[in-house]
LUMMAR-582057 format. One record per residue (C-alpha): residue in one letter; residue number from 1; x, y, z; chain. Coordinates in nm, 3 decimals. Example, Ala and Ser with C-alpha at 12.3 -4.5 7.8 and 13.67 -1.06 7.14 Angstrom:
2
residu/num/u/v/w/chaine
a/1/1.230/-0.450/0.780/A .
s/2/1.367/-0.106/0.714/A .
***
This chain:
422
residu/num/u/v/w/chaine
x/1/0.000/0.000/0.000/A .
x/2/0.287/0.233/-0.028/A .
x/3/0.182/0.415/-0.348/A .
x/4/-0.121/0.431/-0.262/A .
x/5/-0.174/0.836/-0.399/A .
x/6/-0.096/0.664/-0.720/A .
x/7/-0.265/0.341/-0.718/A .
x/8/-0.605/0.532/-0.679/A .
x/9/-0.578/0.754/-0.978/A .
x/10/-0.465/0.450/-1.183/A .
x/11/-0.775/0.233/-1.014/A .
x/12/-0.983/0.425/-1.254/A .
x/13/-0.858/0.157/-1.487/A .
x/14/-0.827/-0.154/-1.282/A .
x/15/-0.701/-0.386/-1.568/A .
x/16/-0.446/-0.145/-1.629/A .
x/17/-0.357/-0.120/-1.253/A .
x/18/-0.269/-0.493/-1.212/A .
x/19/-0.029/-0.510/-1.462/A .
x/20/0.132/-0.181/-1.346/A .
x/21/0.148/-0.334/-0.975/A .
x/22/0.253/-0.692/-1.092/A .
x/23/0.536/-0.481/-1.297/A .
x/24/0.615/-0.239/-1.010/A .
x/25/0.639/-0.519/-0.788/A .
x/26/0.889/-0.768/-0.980/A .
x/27/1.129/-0.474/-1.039/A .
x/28/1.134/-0.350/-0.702/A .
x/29/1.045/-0.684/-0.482/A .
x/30/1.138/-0.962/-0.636/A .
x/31/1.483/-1.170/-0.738/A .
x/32/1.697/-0.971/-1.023/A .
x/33/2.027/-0.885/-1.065/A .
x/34/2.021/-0.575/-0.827/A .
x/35/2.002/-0.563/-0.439/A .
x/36/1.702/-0.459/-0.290/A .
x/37/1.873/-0.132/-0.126/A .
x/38/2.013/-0.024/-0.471/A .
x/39/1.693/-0.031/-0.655/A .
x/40/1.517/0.219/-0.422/A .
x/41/1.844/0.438/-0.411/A .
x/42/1.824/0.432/-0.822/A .
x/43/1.474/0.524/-0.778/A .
x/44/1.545/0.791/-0.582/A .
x/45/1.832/0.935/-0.771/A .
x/46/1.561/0.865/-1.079/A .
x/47/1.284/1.106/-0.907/A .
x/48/1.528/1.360/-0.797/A .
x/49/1.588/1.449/-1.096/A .
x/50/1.229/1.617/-1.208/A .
x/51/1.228/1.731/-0.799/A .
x/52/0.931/1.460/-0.704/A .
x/53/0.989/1.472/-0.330/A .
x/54/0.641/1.260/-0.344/A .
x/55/0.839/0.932/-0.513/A .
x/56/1.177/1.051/-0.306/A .
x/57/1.007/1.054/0.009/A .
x/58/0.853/0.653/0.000/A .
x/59/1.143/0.505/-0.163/A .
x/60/1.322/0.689/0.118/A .
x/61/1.142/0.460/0.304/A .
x/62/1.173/0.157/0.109/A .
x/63/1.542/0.175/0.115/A .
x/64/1.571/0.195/0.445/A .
x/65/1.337/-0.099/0.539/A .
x/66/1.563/-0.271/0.277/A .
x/67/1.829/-0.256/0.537/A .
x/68/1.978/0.026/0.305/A .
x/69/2.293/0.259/0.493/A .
x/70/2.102/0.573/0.636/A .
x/71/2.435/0.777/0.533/A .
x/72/2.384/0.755/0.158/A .
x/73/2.117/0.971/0.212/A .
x/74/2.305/1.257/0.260/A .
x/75/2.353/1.261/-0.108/A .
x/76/2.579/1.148/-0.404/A .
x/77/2.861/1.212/-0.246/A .
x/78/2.822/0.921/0.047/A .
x/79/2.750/0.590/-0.189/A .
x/80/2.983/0.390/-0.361/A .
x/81/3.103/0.532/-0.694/A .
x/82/2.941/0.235/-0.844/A .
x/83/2.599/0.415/-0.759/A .
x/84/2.684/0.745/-0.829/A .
x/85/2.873/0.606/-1.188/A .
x/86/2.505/0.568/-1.290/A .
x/87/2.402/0.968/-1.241/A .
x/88/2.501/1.029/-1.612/A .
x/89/2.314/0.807/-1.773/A .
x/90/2.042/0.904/-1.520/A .
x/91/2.058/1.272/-1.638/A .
x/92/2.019/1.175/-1.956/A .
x/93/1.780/0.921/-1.988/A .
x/94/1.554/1.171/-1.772/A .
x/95/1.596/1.478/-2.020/A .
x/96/1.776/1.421/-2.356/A .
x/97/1.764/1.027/-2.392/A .
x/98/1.920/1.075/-2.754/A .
x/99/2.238/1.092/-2.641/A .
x/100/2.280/0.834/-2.523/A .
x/101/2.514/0.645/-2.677/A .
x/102/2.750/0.262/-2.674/A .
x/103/3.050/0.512/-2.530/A .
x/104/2.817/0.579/-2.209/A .
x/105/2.722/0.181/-2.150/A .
x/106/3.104/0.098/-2.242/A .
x/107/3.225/0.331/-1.947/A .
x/108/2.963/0.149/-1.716/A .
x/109/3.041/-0.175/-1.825/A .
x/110/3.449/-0.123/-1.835/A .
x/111/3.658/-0.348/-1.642/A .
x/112/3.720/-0.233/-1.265/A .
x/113/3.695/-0.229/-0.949/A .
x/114/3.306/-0.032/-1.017/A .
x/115/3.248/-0.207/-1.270/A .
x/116/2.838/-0.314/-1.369/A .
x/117/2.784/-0.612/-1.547/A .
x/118/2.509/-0.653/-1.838/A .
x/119/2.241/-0.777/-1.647/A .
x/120/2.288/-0.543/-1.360/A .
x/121/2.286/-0.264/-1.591/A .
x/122/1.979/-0.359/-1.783/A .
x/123/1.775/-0.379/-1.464/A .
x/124/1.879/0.015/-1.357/A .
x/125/1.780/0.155/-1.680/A .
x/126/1.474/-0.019/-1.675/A .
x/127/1.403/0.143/-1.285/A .
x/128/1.501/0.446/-1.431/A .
x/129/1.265/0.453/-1.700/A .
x/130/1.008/0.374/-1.475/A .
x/131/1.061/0.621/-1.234/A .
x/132/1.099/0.882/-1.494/A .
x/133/0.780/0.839/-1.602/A .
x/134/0.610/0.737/-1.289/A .
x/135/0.697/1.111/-1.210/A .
x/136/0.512/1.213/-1.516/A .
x/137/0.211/1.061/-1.417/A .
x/138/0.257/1.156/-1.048/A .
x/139/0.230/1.527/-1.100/A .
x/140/0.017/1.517/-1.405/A .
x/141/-0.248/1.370/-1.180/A .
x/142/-0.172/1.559/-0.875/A .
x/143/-0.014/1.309/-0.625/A .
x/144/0.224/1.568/-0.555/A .
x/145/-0.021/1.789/-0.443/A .
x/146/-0.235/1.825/-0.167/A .
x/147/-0.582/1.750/-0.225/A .
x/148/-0.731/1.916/-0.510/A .
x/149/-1.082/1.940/-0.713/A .
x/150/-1.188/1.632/-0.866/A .
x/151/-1.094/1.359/-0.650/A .
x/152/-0.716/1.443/-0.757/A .
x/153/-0.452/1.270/-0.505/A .
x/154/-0.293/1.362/-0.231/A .
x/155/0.025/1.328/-0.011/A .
x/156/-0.121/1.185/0.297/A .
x/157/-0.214/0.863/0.321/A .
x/158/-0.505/0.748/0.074/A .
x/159/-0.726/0.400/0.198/A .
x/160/-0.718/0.177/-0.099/A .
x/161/-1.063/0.117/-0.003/A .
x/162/-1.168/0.480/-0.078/A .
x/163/-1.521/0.538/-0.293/A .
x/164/-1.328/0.604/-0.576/A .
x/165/-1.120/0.343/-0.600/A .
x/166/-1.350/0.064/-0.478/A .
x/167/-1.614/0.140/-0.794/A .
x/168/-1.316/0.131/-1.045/A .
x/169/-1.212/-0.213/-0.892/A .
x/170/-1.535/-0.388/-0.782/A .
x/171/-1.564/-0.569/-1.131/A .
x/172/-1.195/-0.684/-1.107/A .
x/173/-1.083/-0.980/-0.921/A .
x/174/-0.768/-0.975/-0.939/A .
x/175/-0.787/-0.610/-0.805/A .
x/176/-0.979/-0.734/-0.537/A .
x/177/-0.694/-0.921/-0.439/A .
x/178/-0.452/-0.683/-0.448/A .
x/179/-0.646/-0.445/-0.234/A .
x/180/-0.642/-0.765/0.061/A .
x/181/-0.277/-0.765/-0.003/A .
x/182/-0.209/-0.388/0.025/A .
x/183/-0.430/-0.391/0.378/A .
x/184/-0.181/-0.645/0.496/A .
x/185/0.104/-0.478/0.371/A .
x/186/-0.028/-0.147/0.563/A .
x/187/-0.062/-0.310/0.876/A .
x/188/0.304/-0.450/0.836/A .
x/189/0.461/-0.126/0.771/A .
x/190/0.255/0.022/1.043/A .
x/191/0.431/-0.198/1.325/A .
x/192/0.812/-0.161/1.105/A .
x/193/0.769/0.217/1.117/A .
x/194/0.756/0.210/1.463/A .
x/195/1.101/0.001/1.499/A .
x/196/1.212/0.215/1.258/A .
x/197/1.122/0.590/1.396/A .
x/198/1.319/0.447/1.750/A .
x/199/1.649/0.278/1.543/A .
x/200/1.640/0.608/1.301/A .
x/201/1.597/0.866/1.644/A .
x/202/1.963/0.668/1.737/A .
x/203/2.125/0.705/1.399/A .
x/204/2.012/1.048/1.348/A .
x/205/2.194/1.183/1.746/A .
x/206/2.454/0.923/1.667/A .
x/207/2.528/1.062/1.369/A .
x/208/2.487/1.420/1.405/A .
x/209/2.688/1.421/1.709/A .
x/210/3.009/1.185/1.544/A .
x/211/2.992/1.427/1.147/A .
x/212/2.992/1.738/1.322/A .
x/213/3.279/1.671/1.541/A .
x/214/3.472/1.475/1.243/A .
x/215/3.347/1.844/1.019/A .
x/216/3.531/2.038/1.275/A .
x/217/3.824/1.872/1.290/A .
x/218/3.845/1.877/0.917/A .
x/219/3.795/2.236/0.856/A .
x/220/4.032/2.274/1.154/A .
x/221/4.323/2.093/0.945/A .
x/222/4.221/2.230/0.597/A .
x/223/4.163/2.550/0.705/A .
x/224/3.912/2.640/0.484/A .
x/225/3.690/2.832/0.735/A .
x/226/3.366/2.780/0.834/A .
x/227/3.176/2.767/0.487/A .
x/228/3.229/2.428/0.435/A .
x/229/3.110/2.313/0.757/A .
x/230/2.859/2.515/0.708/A .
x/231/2.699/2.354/0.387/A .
x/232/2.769/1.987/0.515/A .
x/233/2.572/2.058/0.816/A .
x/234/2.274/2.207/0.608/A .
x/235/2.291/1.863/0.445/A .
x/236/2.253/1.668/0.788/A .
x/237/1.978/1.883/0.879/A .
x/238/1.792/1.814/0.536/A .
x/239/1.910/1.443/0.505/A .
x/240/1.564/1.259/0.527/A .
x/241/1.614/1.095/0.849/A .
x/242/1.406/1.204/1.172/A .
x/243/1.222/1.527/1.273/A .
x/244/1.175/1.617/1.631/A .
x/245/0.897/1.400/1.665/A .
x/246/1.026/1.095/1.572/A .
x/247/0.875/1.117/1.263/A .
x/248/1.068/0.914/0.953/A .
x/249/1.073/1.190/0.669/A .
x/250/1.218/1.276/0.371/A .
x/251/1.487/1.505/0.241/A .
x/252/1.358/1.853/0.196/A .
x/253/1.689/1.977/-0.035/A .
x/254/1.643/1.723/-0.319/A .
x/255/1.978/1.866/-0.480/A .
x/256/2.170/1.617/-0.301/A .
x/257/2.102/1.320/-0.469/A .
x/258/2.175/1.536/-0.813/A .
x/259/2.453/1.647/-1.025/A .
x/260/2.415/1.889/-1.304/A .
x/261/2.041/2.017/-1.159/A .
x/262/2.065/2.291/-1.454/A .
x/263/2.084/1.973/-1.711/A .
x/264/1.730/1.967/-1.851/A .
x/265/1.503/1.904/-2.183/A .
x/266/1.575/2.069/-2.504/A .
x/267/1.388/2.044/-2.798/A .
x/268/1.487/1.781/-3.000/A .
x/269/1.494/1.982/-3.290/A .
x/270/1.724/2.212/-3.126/A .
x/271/1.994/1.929/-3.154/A .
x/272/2.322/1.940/-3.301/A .
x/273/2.218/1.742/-3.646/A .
x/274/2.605/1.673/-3.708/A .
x/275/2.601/1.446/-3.386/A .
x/276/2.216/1.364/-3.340/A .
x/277/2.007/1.164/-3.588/A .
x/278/1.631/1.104/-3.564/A .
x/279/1.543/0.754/-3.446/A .
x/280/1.361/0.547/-3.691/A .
x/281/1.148/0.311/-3.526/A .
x/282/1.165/0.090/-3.818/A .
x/283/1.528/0.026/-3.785/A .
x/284/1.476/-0.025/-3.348/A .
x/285/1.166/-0.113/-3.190/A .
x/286/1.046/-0.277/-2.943/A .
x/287/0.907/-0.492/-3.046/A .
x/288/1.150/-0.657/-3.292/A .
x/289/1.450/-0.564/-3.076/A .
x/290/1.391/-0.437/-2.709/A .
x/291/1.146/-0.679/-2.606/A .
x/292/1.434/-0.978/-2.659/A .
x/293/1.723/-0.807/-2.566/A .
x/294/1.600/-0.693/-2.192/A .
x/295/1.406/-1.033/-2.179/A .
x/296/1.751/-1.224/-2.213/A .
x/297/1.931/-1.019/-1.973/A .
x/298/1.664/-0.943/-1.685/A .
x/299/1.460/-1.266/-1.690/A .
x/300/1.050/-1.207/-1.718/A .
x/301/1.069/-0.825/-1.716/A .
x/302/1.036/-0.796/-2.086/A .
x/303/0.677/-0.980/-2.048/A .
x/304/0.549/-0.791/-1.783/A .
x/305/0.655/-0.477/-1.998/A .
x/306/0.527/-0.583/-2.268/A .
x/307/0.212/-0.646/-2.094/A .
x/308/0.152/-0.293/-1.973/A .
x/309/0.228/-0.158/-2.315/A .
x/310/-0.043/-0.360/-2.462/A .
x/311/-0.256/-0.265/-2.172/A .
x/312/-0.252/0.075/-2.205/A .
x/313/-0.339/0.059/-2.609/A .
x/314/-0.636/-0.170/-2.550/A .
x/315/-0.784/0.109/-2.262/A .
x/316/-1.095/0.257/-2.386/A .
x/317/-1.094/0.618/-2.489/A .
x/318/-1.450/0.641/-2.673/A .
x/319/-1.561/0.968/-2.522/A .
x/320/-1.210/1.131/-2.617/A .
x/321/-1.200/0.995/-2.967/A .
x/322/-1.578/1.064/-3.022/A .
x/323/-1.576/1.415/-2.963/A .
x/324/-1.347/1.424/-3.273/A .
x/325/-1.519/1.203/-3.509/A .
x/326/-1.221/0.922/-3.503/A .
x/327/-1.170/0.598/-3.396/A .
x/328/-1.037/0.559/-3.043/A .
x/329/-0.695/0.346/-3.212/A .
x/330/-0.633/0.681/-3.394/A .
x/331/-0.657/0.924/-3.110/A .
x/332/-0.449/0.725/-2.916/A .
x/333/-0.174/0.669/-3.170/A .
x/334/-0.200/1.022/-3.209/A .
x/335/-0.124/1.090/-2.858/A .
x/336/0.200/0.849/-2.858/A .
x/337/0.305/0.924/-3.158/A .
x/338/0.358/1.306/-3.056/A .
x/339/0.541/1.207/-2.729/A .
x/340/0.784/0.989/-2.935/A .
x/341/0.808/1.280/-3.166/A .
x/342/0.895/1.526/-2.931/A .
x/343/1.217/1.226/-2.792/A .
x/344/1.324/1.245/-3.172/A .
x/345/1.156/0.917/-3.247/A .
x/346/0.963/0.892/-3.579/A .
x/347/0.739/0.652/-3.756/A .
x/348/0.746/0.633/-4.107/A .
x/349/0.398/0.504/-4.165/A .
x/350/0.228/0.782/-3.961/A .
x/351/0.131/1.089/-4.143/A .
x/352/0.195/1.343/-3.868/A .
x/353/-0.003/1.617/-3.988/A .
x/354/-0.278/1.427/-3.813/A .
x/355/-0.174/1.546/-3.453/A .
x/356/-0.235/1.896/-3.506/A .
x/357/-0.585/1.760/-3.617/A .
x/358/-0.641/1.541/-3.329/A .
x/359/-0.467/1.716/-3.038/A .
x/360/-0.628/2.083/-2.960/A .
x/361/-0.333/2.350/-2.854/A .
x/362/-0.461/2.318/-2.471/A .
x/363/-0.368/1.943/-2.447/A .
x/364/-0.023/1.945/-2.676/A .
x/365/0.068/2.222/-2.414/A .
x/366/-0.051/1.994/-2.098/A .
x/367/0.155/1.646/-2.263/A .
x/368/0.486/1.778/-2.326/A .
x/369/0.453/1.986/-1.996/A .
x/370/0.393/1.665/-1.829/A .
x/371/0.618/1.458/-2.064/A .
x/372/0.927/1.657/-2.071/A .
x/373/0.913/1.900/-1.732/A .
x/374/0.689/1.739/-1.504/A .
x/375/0.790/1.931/-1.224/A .
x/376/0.657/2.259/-1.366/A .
x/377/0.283/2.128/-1.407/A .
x/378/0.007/2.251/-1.176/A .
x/379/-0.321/2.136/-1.081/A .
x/380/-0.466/2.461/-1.320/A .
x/381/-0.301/2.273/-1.584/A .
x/382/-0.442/2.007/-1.501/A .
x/383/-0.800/2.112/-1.459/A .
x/384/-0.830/2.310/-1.740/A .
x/385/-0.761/2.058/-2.034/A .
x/386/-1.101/1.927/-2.162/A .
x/387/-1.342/2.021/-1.878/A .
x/388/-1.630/1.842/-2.046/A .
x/389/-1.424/1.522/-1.965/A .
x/390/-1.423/1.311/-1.671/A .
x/391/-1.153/1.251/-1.448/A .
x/392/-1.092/0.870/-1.561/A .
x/393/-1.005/1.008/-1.915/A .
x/394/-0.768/1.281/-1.844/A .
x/395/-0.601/0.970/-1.637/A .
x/396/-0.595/0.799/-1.950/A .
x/397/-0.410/1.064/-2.103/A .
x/398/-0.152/1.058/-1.801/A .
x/399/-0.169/0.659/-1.850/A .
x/400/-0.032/0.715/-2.217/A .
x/401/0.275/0.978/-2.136/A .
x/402/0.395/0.743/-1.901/A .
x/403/0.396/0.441/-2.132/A .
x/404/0.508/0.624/-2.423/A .
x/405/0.765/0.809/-2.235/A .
x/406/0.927/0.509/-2.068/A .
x/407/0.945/0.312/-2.358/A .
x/408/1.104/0.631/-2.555/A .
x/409/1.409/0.626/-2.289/A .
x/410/1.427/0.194/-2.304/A .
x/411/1.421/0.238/-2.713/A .
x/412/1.715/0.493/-2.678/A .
x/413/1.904/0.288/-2.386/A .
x/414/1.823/-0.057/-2.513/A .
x/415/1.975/0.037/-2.868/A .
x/416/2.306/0.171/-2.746/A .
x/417/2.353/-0.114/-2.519/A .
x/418/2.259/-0.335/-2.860/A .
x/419/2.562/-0.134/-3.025/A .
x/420/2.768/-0.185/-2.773/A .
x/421/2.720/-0.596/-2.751/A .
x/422/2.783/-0.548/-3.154/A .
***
């Protein structure tokens, strides 16, 4: 039940839901190549970078229930350079995935002491893909923000039982299930919290107490003044361990676990064309070519991808397509076509004159706000994009920038890592 903000927008399209959750949950939960403390540290290195202290703040959590080290919370600077090897890619993969390139896996995969191996590597760029574009879909519904109009989530705790979310799942059973799961899970966490506020309380005096003296003596032998001690204190403070009631929390200064914050999206067709060619997805896709490759290398999770690919195009989007006088297939294409298009990835069988037909100036604005710089959209955004629709259809929309957008960054990743194995 820990994403549970985001579990009840997406419960407006339960079928959709479970394959999210049974996706969500292999990647983070079960056996792969990574350890369980790395994978929530990735994902929070992942959501730091479009400032989603929503996503920061329970895999904050997560990683420490994983048994991660409280001190690599203080930022980049305390993991292992393994870890903080992975920030480039990161970077790019979250705003420009077109540069990516085989010289960027060749450096990860290079033989040292830090080295990553294939499999290892596969599995981060898939969690940062789909944090990426879980952060899309996080503020483009809301679940950053308090409580809005429309049902929209919130930060505080959400029951998974809610009105809202019980209608969109009552005809589902495998939902149903999930929901008796989640309950459990709540309870759990409930009772580990509490052994975890009392062993954090320690760490945080422990720790405060043991990096301010070992600060002082530094600055005392560097003599660099007080400005440094200065700033690594600030980080203590704002490292997301306890506040003064106890209370587990998360980091308030989200720059730590970032390098590069000014690093951010840029029209593709702003590129340097000597260095940067469009993407043909006739000559990568992924069908014919992801799919396999991340299959072979991170056993299952190319199914369960593929799954929630598929179930995304088969959602129904009849009032949306209707008001237009087109089929709901062509709306839809429409909308992931554009998203693609905006990551430099074209289609040669798609006429795209048809998107400024199908997509009104209002919603293109509201998709690559929420595709490319999630962290600037607000709930007016949000709220004024077709009024006349419901709520469930605008988190269709959201539903489709996430999919498209994470499969944009695997196409881009998947393909240099395929160049590099060449």
């Amino acid at each position: 039940g820990w994403l549970e903000a985001v579990t009840q927008q997406m419960g407006y399209h339960p079928q959709y839901l479970d394959s999210f959750l049974k996706m969500q949950h292999y990647l983070m939960h079960m056996d792969g190549p990574l350890p369980f403390d790395c994978r929530h540290y990735i994902a929070i290195m992942a959501a730091a970078r479009h400032q989603c202290q929503y996503l920061v703040n329970l895999h904050v959590l997560q990683f420490l229930r994983a048994g991660g080290d409280p001190q690599w919370l203080r930022g980049l600077d305390f993991i292992p350079p393994k870890l903080r090897n992975l920030n480039e890619i990161n970077k790019i993969l979250a705003h420009r995935p077109w540069l990516i390139t085989k010289e960027h896996i060749e450096k990860l995969l290079k033989i040292s002491e830090w080295s990553w191996s294939l499999a290892e590597l596969v599995h981060a760029v898939v969690l940062l893909a789909h944090c990426h574009a879980l952060t899309s879909f996080v503020f483009g519904c809301g679940c950053e923000q308090d409580e809005g109009p429309g049902g929209r989530g919130s930060l505080k705790p959400l029951s998974p039982g809610s009105q809202c979310f019980r209608e969109a799942t009552a005809s589902n059973g495998c939902s149903q299930e999930l929901l008796r799961i989640n309950r459990k899970r709540s309870l759990d966490s409930c009772m580990e919290l509490d052994c975890l506020r009392e062993r954090m309380q320690r760490i945080h005096v422990e720790t405060e107490g043991r990096e301010e003296r070992r600060l002082l003596q530094q600055d005392r032998e560097e003599g660099e003044g007080t400005g440094q001690l200065s700033i690594a204190l600030t980080c203590l403070r704002d490292s997301p361990l306890t506040d003064t009631d106890g209370e587990v929390t998360g980091a308030t200064n989200l720059a730590c676990y970032m390098q590069d914050p000014d690093f951010g999206y840029q029209d593709f067709a702003r590129r340097d064309e000597d260095q940067t060619q469009v993407f043909r997805a006739q000559d990568y896709s992924w069908e014919d070519h992801g799919f396999s490759l991340v299959n072979r290398l991170y056993s299952d999770i190319g199914h369960l991808l593929d799954e929630k690919f598929r179930m995304v195009d088969g959602l129904q989007s009849s009032a949306m397509a209707k008001r237009l006088g087109c089929e709901p297939s062509v709306f839809k294409r429409g909308i992931w076509n554009y998203i693609h298009c905006m990551f430099g990835i074209r289609y040669d069988d798609y006429d795209y004159a048809e998107v400024n037909q199908l997509l009104e100036q209002m919603l293109k604005v509201y998709i690559k706000t929420v595709t490319c710089y999630p962290e600037k959209t607000n709930s007016e955004m949000f709220d004024r994009f077709w009024k006349q629709f419901k709520h469930s259809e605008k988190v269709h929309v959201n539903l489709l920038i996430l999919e498209a957008r994470m499969q944009a960054e695997l196409l881009y990743a998947l393909q240099a890592i395929t160049q590099y194995m060449i």
